[in-house]
C-alpha positions, 0 to 999 in steps of 0.5 A: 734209226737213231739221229747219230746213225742218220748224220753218218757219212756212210751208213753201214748194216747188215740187212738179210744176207747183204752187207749194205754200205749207204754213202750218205752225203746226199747234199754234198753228192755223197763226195768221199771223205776219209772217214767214209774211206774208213767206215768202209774199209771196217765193214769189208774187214768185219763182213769177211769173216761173218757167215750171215754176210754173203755179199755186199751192196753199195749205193748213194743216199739221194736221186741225184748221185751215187759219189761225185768224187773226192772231198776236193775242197778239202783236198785244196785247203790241206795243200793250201795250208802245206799240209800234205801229209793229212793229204796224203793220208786220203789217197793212200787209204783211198786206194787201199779201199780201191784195193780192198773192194777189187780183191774182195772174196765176196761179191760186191755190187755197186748200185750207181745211179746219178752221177759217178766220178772220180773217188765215187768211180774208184768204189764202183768200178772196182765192184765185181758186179757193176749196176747203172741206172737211168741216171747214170752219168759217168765221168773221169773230170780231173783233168779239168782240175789240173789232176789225173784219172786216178782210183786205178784209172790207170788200170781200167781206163786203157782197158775199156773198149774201142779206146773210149778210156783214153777219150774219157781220161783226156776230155773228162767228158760224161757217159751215160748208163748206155755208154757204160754198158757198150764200152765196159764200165758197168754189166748190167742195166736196170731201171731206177725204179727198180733199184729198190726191189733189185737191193731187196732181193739181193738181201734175200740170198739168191745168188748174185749173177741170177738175181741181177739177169731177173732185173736187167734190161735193155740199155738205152743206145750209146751214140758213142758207140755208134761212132766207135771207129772214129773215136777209136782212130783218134784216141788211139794216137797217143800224142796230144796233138795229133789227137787234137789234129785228128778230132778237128779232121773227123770234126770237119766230117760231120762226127758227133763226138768230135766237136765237143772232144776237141773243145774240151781237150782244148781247155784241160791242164796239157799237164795232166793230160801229158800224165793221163797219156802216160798212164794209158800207156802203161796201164795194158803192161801193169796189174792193179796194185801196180796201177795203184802205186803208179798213182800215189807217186803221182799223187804225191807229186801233184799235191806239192805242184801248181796246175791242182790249185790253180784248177781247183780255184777256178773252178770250184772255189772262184768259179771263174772257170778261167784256170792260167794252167803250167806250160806243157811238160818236157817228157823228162818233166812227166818222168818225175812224178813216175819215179818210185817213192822208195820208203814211201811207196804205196803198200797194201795189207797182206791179204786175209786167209 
């Protein structure tokens, strides 16, 4: 491998009969850049139509993450500088790549192992097969940042089991490979060990489904799913409030989860989880390219407001973990960042014959 290939973002080949996707920023916990957007959007075109490619596999360089997320620095400099456009420019083709790998004719697999969030979630959950390791540790954190779930948070968040997407998009609380499995986020578990032997035989043609049963194993227990009812009831509520209200209650019962629920809803931008209610409403009623548009209008919105910059700065930039976020919301001020964006809506390609 030459020196220009190891520096690549995103190391891209064909090995066997596996189109192979490396994320490769292991420093920088293998964050999603535009140019890595684009290496993978050009490879799924390309493999498409390639005969020696029947499936794709897609993983992080490193032990310690899959994909943390965005470039949110990056982000925040560009809407600092007013430059909103080039901000833009990475979520539209950021969730056309979300759009892109959920509508695939071949199967993908995400080999998630580390840590998984945000823009890195947008490219494994939209994966048809869907792997954790022991490390896995998943989470939605944007309403920490003064963001929203997006990457079709809309979509898959209010669809996973017993609520647990709506705990996830209000608290941005992690789960683990257990957690994944018991509510939906990935199929299958298998040993980190043994991700490397699972890729190569995935590059060696076996059919897909069959090779991933060989290396499946037990997962570990999910202590969330053991408190399942409970968490169902509160996150299930639809209001913030009663939410909090009802987590203080079956806190007060000796529930695990509760404690650390109500604590972290309690230091979360009330904007963006008044967004991240809206959106869990809505998701069960739309497909996934609505989802998708639904999230640029947000997007759109949010990049030109307060409560990103403010979240980002403290905690990302100062570090000081001390974010002044905006007052609630009035509900005609969530409907604003809802409104379609006329000539501007997210579109997506015309799919390929």
């Amino acid at each position: 491998m030459s020196d220009a290939a190891r520096e690549a973002e995103a190391l891209i080949g064909r090995r066997g009969a596996a189109g192979r996707i490396v994320l490769n920023r292991p420093k920088a916990l293998n964050a999603l850049t535009l140019a890595m957007v684009r290496l993978m959007t050009a490879a799924l075109d390309a493999w498409q139509d390639d005969p020696l490619v029947t499936r794709v596999v897609i993983g992080g360089a490193g032990e310690k993450a899959f994909c943390a997320g965005g470039d949110i620095r990056l982000l925040y400099e560009l809407g600092r500088a007013g430059d909103h456009d080039q901000q833009l420019t990475f979520w539209r083709e950021e969730y056309q790549l979300d759009e892109r790998i959920r509508t695939y004719p071949k199967p993908i697999v995400a080999m998630i192992d580390g840590i998984v969030m945000g823009g890195g979630v947008g490219v494994s959950i939209n994966a048809s097969h869907r792997v954790a390791g022991e490390r896995f540790s998943f989470a939605m954190p944007e309403v920490g940042i003064g963001f929203f779930p997006d990457v079709g948070g809309t979509y898959f968040l209010p669809r996973l089991e017993r609520h647990a997407g709506v705990y996830l998009a209000l608290t941005g609380l992690r789960a683990n490979a257990g957690d994944a499995v018991a509510f939906g986020l990935a199929q299958t578990f298998v040993r980190s060990g043994a991700f490397g032997a699972l890729t190569a035989a995935l590059e060696s043609g076996d059919e897909v489904g069959a090779t991933l049963a060989r290396f499946a194993a037990t997962p570990p227990p999910s202590a969330l799913m053991d408190e399942a009812d409970a968490l169902e009831a509160c996150f299930s509520l639809g209001d913030r409030d009663a939410i909090l209200a009802s987590l203080e209650a079956a806190e007060g019962r000796g529930l695990a989860f509760a404690a650390p629920a109500r604590a972290a809803m309690l230091t979360k931008s009330p904007t963006s989880q008044a967004l991240a209610l809206r959106q869990m409403a809505l998701g069960p009623l739309v497909d996934f390219d609505e989802a998708l548009r639904i999230e640029y209008r947000i997007v759109s919105r949010v990049c030109r407001g307060h409560d990103f910059y403010e979240g980002v700065r403290a905690v990302i930039v100062d570090k000081d973990n001390r974010p002044v976020w905006s007052a609630p919301p009035s509900r005609a001020e969530v409907d604003a960042y809802f409104v379609p964006l006329g000539d501007d809506e997210l579109t997506f390609p015309a799919p390929r014959p």
